[in-house]
DRENDO-1510 file (C-alpha; in Angstrom, 1 decimal, always signed):
<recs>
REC; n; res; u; v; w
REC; 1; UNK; -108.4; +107.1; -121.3 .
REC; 2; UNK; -104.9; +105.0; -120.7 .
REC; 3; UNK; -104.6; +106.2; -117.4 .
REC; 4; UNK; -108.1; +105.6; -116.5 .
REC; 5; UNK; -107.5; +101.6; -117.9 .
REC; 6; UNK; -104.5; +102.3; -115.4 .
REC; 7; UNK; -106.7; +103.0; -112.1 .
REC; 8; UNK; -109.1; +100.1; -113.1 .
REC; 9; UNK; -106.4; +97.9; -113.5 .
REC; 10; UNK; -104.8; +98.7; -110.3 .
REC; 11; UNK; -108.1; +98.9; -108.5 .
REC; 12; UNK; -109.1; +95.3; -109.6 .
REC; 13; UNK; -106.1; +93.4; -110.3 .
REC; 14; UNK; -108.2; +90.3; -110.8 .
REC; 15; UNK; -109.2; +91.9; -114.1 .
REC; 16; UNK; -106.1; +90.5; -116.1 .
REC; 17; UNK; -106.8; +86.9; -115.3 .
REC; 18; UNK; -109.7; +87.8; -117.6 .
REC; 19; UNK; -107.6; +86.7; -120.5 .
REC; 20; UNK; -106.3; +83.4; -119.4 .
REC; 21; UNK; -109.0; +81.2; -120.3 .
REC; 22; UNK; -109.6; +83.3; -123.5 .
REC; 23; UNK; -105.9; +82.5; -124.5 .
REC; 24; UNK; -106.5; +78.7; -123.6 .
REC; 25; UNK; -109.5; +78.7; -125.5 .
REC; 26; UNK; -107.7; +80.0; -128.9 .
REC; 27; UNK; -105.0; +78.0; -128.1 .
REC; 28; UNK; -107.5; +74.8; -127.6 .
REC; 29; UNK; -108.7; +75.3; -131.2 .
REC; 30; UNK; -111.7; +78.2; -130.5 .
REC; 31; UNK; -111.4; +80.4; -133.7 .
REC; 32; UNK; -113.8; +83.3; -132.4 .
REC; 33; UNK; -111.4; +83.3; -129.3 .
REC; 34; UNK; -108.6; +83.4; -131.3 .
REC; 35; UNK; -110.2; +86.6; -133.4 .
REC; 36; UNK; -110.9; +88.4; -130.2 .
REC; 37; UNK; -107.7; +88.2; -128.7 .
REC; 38; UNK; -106.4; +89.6; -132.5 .
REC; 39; UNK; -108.7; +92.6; -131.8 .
REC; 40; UNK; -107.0; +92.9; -128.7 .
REC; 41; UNK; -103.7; +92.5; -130.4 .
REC; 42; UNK; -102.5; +90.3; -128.1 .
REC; 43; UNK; -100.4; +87.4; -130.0 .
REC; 44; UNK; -100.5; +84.8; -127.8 .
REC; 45; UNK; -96.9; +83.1; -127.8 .
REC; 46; UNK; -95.4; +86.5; -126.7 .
REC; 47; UNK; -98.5; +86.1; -123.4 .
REC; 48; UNK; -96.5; +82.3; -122.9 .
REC; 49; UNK; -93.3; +83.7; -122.9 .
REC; 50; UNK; -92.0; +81.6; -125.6 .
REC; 51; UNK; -92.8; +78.2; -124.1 .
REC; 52; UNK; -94.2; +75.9; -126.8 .
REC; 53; UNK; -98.0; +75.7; -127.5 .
REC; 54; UNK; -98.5; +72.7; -127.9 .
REC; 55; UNK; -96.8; +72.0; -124.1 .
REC; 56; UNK; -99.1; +74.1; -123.0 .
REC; 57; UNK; -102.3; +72.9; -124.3 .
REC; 58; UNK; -101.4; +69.4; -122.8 .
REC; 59; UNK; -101.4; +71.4; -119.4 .
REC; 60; UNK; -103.9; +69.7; -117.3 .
REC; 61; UNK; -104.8; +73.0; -116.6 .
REC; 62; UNK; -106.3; +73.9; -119.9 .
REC; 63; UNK; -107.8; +70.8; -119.8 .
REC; 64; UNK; -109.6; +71.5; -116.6 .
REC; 65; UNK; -110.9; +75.2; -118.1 .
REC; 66; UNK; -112.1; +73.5; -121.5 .
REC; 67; UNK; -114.0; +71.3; -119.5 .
REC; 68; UNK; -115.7; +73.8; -117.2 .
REC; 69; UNK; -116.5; +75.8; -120.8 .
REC; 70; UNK; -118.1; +73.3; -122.2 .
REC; 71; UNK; -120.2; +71.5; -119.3 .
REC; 72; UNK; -121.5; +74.7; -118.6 .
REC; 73; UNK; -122.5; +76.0; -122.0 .
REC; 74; UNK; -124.5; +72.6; -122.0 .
REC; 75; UNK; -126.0; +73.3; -118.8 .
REC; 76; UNK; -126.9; +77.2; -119.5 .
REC; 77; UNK; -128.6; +75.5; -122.5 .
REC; 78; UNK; -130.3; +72.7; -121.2 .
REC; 79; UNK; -131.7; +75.9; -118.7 .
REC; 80; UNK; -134.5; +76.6; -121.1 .
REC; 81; UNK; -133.9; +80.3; -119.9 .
REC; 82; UNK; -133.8; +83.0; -123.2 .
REC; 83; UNK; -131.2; +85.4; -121.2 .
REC; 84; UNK; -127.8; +84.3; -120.2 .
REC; 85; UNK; -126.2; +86.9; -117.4 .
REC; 86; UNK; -122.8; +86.3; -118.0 .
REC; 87; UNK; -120.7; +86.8; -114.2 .
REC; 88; UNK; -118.3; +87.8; -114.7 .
REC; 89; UNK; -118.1; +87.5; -118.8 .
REC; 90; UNK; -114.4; +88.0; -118.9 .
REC; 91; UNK; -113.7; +88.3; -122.5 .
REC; 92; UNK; -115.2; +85.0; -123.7 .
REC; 93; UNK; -116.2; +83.9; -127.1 .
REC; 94; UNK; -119.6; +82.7; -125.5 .
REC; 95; UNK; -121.2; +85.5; -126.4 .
REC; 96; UNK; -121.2; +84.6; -130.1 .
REC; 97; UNK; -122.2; +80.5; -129.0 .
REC; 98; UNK; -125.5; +81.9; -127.7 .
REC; 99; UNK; -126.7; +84.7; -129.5 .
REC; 100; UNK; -126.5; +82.5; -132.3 .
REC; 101; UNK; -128.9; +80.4; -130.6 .
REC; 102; UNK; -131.3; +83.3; -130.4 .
REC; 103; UNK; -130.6; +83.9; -126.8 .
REC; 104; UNK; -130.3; +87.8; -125.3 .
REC; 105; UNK; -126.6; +88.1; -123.8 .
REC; 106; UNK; -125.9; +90.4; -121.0 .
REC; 107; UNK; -122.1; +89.7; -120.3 .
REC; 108; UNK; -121.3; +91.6; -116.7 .
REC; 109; UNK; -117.9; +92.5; -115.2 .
REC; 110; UNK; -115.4; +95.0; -113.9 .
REC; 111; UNK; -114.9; +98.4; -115.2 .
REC; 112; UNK; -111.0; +97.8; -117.1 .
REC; 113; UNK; -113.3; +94.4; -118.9 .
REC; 114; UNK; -116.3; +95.7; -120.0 .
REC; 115; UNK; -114.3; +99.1; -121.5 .
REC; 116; UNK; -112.3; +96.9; -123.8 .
REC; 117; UNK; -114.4; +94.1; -124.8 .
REC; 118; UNK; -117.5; +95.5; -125.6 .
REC; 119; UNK; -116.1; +97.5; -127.9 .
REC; 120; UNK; -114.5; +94.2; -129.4 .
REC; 121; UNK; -117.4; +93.2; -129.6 .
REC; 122; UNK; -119.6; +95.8; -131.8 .
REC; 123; UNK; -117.2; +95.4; -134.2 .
REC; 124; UNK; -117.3; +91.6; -134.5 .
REC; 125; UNK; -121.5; +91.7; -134.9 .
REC; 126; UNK; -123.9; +92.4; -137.1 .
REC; 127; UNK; -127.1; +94.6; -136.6 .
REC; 128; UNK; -129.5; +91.2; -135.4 .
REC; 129; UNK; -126.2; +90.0; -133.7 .
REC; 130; UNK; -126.3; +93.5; -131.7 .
REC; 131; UNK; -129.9; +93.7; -130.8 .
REC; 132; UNK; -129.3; +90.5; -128.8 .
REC; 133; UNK; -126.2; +91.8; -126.7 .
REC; 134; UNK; -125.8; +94.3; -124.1 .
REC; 135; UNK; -122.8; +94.8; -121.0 .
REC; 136; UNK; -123.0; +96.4; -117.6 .
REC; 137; UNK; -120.5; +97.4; -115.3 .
REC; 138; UNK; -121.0; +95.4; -111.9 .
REC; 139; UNK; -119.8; +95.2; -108.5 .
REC; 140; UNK; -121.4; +91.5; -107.2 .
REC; 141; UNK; -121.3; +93.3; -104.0 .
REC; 142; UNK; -123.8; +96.4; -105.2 .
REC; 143; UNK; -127.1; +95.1; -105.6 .
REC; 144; UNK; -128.4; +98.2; -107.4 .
REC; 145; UNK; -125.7; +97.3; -110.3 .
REC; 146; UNK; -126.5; +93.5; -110.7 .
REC; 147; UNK; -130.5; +94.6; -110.6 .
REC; 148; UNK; -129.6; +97.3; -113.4 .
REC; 149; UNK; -128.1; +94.3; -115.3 .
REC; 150; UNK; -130.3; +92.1; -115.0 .
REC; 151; UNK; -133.2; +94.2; -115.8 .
REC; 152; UNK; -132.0; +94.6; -118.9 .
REC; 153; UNK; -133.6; +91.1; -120.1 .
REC; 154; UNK; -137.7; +90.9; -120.2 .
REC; 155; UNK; -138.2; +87.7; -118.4 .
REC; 156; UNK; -136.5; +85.1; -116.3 .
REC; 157; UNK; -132.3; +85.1; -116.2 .
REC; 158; UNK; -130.0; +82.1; -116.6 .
REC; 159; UNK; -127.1; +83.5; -114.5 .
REC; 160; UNK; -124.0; +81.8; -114.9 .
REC; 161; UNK; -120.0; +82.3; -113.4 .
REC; 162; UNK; -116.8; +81.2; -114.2 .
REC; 163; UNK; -114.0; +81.9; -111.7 .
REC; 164; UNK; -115.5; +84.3; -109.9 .
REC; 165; UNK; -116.1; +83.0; -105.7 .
REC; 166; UNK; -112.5; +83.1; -104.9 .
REC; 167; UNK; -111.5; +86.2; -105.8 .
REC; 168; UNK; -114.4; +87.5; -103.0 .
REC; 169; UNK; -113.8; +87.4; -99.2 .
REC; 170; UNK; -116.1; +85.8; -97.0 .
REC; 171; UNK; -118.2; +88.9; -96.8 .
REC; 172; UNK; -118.6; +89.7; -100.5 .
REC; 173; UNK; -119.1; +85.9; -100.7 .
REC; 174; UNK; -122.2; +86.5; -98.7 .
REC; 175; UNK; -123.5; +89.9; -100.3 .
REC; 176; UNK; -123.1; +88.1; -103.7 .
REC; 177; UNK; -125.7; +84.7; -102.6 .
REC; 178; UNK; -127.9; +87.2; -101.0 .
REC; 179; UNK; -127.9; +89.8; -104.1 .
REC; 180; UNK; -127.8; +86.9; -106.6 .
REC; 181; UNK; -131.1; +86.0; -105.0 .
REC; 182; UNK; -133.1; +89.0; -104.9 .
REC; 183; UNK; -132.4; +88.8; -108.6 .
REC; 184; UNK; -134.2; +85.6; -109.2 .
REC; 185; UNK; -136.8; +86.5; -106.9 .
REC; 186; UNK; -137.8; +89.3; -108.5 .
REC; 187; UNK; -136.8; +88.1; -112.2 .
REC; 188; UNK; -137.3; +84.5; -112.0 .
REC; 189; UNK; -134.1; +81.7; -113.4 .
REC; 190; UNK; -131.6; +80.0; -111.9 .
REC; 191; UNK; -127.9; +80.5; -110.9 .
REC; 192; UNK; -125.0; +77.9; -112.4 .
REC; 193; UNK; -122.3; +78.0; -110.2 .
REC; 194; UNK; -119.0; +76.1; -111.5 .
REC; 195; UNK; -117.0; +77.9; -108.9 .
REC; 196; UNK; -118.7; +75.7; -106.1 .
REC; 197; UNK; -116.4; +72.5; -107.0 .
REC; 198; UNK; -113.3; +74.4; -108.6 .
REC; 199; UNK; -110.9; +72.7; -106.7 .
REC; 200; UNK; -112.6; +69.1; -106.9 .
REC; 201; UNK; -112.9; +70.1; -110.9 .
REC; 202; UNK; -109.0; +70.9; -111.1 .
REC; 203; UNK; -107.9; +68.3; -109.1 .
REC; 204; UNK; -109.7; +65.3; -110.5 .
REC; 205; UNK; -108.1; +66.5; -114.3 .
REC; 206; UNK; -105.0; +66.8; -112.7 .
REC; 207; UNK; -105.0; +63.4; -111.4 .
REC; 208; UNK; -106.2; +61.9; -114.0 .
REC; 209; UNK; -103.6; +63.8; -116.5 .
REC; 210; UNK; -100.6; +63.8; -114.0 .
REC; 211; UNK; -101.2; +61.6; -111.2 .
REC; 212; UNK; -98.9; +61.7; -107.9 .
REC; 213; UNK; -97.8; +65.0; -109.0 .
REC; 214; UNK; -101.3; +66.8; -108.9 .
REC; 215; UNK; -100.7; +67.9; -106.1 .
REC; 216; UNK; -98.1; +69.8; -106.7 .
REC; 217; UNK; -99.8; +71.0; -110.1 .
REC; 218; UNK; -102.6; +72.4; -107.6 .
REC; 219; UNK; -100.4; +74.5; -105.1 .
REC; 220; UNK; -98.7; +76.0; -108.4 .
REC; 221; UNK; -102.1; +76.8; -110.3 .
REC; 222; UNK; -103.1; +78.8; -106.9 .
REC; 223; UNK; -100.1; +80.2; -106.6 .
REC; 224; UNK; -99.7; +81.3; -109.9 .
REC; 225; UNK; -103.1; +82.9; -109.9 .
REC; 226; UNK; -102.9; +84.7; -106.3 .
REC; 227; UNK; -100.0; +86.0; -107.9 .
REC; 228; UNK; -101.6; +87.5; -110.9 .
REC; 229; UNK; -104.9; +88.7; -109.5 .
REC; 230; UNK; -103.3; +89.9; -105.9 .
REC; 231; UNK; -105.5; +87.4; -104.3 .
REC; 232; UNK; -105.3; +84.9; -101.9 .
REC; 233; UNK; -107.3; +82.3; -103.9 .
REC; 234; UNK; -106.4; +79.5; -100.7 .
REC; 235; UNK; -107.7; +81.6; -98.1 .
REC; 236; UNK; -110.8; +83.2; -100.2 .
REC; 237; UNK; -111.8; +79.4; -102.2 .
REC; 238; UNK; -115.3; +79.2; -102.5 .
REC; 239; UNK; -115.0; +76.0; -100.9 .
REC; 240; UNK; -114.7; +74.8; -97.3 .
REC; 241; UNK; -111.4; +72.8; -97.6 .
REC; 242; UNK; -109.3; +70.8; -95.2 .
REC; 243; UNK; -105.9; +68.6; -96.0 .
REC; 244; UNK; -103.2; +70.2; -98.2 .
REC; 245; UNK; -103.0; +71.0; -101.2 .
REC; 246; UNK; -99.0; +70.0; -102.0 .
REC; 247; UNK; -96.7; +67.5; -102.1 .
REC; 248; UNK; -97.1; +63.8; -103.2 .
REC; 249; UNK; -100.0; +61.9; -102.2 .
REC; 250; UNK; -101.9; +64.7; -100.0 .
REC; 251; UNK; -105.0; +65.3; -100.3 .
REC; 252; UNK; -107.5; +68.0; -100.7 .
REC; 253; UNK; -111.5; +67.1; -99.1 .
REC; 254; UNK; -114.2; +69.6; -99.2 .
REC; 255; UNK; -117.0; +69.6; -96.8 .
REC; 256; UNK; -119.9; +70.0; -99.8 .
REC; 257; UNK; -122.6; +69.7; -96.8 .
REC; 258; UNK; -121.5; +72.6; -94.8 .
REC; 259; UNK; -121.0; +74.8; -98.3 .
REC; 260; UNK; -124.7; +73.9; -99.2 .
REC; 261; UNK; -125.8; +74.1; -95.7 .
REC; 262; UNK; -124.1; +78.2; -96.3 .
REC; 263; UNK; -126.2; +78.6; -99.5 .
REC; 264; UNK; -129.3; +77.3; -98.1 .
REC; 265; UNK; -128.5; +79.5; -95.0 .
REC; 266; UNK; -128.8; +82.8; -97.8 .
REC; 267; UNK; -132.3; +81.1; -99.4 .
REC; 268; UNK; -130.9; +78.9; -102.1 .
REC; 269; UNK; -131.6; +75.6; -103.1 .
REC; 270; UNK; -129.2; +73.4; -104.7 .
REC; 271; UNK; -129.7; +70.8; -107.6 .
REC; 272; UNK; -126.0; +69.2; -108.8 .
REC; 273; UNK; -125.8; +68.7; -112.4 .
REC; 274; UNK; -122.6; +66.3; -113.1 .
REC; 275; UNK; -119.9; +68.0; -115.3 .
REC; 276; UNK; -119.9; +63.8; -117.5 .
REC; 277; UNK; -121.6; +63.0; -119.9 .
REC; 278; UNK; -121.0; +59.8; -122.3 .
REC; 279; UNK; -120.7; +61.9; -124.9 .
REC; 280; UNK; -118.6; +64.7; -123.5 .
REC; 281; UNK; -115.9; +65.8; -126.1 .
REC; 282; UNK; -113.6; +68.8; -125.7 .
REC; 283; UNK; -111.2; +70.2; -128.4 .
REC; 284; UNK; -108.3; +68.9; -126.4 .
REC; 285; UNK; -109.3; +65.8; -126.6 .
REC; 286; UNK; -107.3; +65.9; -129.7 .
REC; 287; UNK; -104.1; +66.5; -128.5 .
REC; 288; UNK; -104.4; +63.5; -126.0 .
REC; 289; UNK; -103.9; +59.5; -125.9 .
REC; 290; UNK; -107.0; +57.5; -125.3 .
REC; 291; UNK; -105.9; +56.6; -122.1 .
REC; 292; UNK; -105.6; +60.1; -120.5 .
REC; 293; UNK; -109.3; +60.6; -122.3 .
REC; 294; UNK; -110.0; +58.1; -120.0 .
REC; 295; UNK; -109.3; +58.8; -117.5 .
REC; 296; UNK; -109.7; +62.1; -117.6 .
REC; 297; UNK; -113.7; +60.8; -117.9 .
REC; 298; UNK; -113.8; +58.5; -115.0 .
REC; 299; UNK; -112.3; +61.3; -112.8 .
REC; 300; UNK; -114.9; +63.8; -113.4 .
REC; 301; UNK; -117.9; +61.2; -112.9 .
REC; 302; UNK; -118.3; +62.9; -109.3 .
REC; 303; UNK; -117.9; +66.6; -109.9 .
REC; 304; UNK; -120.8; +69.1; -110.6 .
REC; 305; UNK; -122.0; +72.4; -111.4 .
REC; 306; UNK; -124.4; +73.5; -108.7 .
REC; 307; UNK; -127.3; +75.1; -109.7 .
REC; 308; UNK; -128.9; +77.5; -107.6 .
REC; 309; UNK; -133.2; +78.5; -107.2 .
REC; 310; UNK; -135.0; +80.7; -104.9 .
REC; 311; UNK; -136.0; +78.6; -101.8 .
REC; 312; UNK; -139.5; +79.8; -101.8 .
REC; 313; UNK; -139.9; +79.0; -97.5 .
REC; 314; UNK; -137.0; +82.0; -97.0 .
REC; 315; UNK; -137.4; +84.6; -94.9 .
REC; 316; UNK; -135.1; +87.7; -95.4 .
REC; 317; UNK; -133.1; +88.6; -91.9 .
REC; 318; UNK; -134.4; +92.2; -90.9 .
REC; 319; UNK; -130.7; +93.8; -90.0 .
REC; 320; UNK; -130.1; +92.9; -94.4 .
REC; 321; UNK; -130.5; +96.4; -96.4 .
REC; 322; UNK; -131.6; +96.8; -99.9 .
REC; 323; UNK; -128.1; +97.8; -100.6 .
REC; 324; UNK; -126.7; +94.4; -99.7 .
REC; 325; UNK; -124.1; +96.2; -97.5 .
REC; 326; UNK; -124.0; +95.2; -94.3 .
REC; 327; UNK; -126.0; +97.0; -91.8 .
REC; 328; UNK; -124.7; +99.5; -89.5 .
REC; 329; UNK; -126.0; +103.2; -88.3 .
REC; 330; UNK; -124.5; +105.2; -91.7 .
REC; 331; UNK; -126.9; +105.8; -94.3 .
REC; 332; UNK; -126.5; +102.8; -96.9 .
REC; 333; UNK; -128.0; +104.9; -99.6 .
REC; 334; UNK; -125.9; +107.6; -100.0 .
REC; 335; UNK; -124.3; +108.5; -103.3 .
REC; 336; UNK; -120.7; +107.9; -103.5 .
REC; 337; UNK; -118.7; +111.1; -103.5 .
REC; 338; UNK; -114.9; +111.6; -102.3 .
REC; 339; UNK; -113.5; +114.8; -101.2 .
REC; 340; UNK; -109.6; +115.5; -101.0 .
REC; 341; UNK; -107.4; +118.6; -100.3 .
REC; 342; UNK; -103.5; +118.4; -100.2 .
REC; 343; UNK; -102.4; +120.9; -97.5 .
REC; 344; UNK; -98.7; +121.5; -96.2 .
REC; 345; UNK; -98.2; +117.8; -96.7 .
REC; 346; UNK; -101.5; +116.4; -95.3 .
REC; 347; UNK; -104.1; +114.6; -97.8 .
REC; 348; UNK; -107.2; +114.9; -96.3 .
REC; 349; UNK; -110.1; +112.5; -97.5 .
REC; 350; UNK; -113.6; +112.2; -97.2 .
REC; 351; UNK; -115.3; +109.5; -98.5 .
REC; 352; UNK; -119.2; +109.2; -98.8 .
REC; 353; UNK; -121.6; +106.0; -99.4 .
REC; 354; UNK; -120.7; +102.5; -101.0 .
REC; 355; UNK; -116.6; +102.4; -101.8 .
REC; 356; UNK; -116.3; +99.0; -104.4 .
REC; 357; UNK; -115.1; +98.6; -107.6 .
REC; 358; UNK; -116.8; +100.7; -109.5 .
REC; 359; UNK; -116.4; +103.8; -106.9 .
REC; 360; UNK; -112.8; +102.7; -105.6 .
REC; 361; UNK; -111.0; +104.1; -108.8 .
REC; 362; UNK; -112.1; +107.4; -108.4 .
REC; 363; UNK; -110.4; +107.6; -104.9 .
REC; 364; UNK; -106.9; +106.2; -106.4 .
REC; 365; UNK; -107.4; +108.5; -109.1 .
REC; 366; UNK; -107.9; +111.6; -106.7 .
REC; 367; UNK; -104.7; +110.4; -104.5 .
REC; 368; UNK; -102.8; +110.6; -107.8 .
REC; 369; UNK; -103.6; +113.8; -108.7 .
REC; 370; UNK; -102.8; +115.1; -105.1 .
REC; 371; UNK; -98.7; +114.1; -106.7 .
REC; 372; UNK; -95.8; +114.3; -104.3 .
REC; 373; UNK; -95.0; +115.7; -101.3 .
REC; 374; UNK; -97.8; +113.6; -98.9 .
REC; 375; UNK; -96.5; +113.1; -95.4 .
REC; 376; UNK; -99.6; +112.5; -93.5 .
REC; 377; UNK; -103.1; +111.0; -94.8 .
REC; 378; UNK; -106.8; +111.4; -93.0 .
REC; 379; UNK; -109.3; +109.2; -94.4 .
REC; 380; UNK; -113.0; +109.9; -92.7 .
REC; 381; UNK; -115.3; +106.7; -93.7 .
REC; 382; UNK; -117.9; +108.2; -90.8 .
REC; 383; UNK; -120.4; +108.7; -94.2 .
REC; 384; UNK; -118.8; +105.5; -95.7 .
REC; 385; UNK; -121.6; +102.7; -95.5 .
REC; 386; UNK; -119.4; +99.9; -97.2 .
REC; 387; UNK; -116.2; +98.9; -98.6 .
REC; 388; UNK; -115.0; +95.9; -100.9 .
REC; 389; UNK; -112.0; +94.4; -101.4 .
REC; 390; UNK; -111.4; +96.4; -104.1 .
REC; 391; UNK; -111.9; +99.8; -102.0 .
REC; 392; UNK; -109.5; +98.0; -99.3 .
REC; 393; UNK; -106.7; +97.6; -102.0 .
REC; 394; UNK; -106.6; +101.5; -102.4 .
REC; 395; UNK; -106.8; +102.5; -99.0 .
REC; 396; UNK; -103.5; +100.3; -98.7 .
REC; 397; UNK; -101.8; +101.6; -101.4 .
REC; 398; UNK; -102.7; +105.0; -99.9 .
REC; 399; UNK; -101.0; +103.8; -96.2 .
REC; 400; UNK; -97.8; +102.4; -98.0 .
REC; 401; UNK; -97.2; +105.1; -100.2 .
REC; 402; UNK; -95.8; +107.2; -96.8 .
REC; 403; UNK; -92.6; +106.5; -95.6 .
REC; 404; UNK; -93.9; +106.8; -91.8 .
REC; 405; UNK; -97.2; +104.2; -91.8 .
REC; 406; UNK; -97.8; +106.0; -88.1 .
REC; 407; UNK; -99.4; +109.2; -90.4 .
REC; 408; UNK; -101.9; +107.4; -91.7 .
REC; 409; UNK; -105.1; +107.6; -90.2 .
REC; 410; UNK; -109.0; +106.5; -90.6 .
REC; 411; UNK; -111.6; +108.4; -88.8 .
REC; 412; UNK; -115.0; +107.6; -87.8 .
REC; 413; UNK; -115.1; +104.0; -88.5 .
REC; 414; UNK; -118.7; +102.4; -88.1 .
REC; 415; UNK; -119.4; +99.1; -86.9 .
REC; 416; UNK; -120.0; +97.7; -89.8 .
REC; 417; UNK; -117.1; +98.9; -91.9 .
REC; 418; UNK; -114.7; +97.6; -88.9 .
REC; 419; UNK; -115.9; +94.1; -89.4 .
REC; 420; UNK; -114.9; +94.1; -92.6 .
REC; 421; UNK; -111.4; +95.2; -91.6 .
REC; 422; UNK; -111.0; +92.8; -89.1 .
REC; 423; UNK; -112.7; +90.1; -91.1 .
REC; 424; UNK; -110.2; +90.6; -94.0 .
REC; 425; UNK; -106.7; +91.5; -91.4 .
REC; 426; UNK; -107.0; +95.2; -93.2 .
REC; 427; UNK; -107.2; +96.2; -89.3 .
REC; 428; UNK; -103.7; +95.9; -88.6 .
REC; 429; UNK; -102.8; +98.1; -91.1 .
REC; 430; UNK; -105.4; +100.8; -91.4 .
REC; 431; UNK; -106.6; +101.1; -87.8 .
REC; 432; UNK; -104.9; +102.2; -84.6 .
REC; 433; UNK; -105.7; +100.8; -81.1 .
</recs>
């Protein structure tokens, strides 16, 4: 069971950035996240290294994830909508804010999450508390896994995400809007998305908090966070940004027409709901001067959560397949299966139908098992109809693990798998001319 936590965690790194805002939260004064992380057993000045708390809850960071926590547990109320699909729920105390409300909570996310917290979570509830919660294991890029989610609730959904659009590349990006849609055609709700003005949200706190160096507060939180979930969160932002994003008194602009001009483009409508409110209070709040409340208010006056319906005029493009993979002559509903065999030093693999992050861990898991002694690797993807970033990552561990990168080699690439290679730069690694 370690090992497999192991492969999940290796498959989607972006899964231990799961407890960042969870350790912010306890730290802000939430005493439910505070429990969960003690189930966990993760004490929380040993996760800060030793730096003191109280520093770090006058981070302008924290300040900036309190704030998207709170606006958009307003907004998912002010919905009207009965069942919350939580995407990704991370490990977050929410749960507890709106079953307690009487709403049905389906929290969705990655393999290594779901495994640990939903346990957590059973044992933190009561018998009416559990008949209002379930999980599900989703790739945002597998439609069939989102629709097994959401069909878990008997009417319309209130999806909602937190830090999820730049951990995707521009093709999962797409899969997601179009997937996301389906869903509300076919069950009704709406989609809040606080990830479509992440970088206006941080850097408007950070000014107000720290002004001429928020800038340089902004290049560290990305950096810091590429860092931790192996992502590139400047090249894959949700956003369509120009400017720079360091050093004094540069600045960052996002073209918001062109990013809702994209959303419409997938059959979305957009309403903005503003992040202020008069009476907006957060926890932190507490641990800062009346000034920096301030103007920590006036800076947030222009930033919103988008929130996303079904634009009822859309027409879905012909050449997009019910598997929300892209389309392309292999079969996209084939069941995933990989087959190896270690022979005198060459790994051969086959690899069948969607490779993602639910499916990706069982191909690490097979190359680990082949153990030592691989000279020469032969991947054939002829039957593969799609891979994610995720699938990507362990294809690359694969090529590195040999010590000439010339013996590695992929076989029977279709066209729509080699977009995504060159899309993403994965090309000049896995391919040959």
């Amino acid at each position: 069971m370690e090992n497999e936590k192991e492969i999940n965690l290796e498959v989607n790194p972006s899964s231990n950035t799961a407890i960042t805002t969870l350790i912010m939260l306890a730290n802000a004064g939430y005493g439910q996240a505070s429990a969960i992380l003690e189930k966990m057993g993760v004490e929380k000045e040993k996760v800060f290294h030793g730096i003191d708390r109280k520093d770090m809850i006058n981070r302008p960071v924290d300040i900036a994830r309190e704030l998207r926590y709170v606006a958009l547990n307003r907004t998912i109320e002010e919905s009207g909508y009965q069942t919350l699909m939580d995407l990704p729920c991370g490990y977050t105390p929410k749960v507890f804010e709106f079953t307690e409300k009487g709403m049905h909570y389906i929290g969705c996310d990655l393999p290594a999450v779901i495994d640990d917290f939903a346990p957590i979570i059973d044992s933190m509830t009561d018998e009416e508390q559990k008949k209002k919660i379930d999980f599900a294991v989703v790739d945002v890029t597998n439609y069939e896994s989102l629709k097994a989610a959401a069909d878990k609730a008997d009417g319309p959904v209130c999806i909602a995400t937190e830090g999820l659009l730049a951990y995707l590349s521009s093709d999962e990006k797409q899969q997601l809007w179009r997937n996301i849609r389906r869903i509300l055609s076919e069950k009704g709700g709406c989609w809040l998305n606080t990830d479509a003005e992440t970088i206006r949200r941080y850097f408007a706190v950070f000014k107000a908090v720290a002004g001429d160096r928020a800038g340089d507060l902004m290049a560290g939180l990305i950096k810091g966070f590429s860092e931790q979930s192996d992502t590139d969160l400047r090249s894959n932002s949700s956003e369509v940004l120009s400017g720079q994003m360091k050093g004094t008194g540069e600045s960052v602009r996002m073209d918001y027409e062109k990013l809702e001009a994209a959303y419409h483009a997938a059959g979305l409508l957009v309403e903005k709901v503003p992040y202020y409110r008069d009476d907006l209070e957060l926890h932190l709040f507490n641990s800062m001067s009346p000034e920096e409340i301030e103007k920590v208010r006036e800076s947030i006056k222009h930033v919103n959560i988008w929130k996303l319906t079904v634009d009822p005029a859309y027409q879905e493009k012909e050449n997009a397949d019910s598997s929300g993979a892209a389309a392309g002559p292999v079969d996209p509903g084939l069941p995933f299966q990989v087959k190896s065999e270690l022979k005198d030093g060459v790994l051969s693999v086959s690899i069948q139908g969607r490779m993602d992050t639910i499916t990706a861990p069982e191909l690490l898991k097979q190359f680990q098992e082949a153990g030592e002694g691989i000279r020469s690797i032969h991947v054939d993807v002829s039957r593969m109809s799609y891979v994610s970033s995720a699938g990507l990552r362990v294809l690359l561990i694969m090529y590195k693990s040999l010590a000439d990168k010339d013996k590695f080699e992929m076989a029977g690439v279709s066209k729509a798998v080699r977009e995504i290679l060159e899309t993403t730069g994965f090309d000049q690694f896995l391919l040959k001319e």
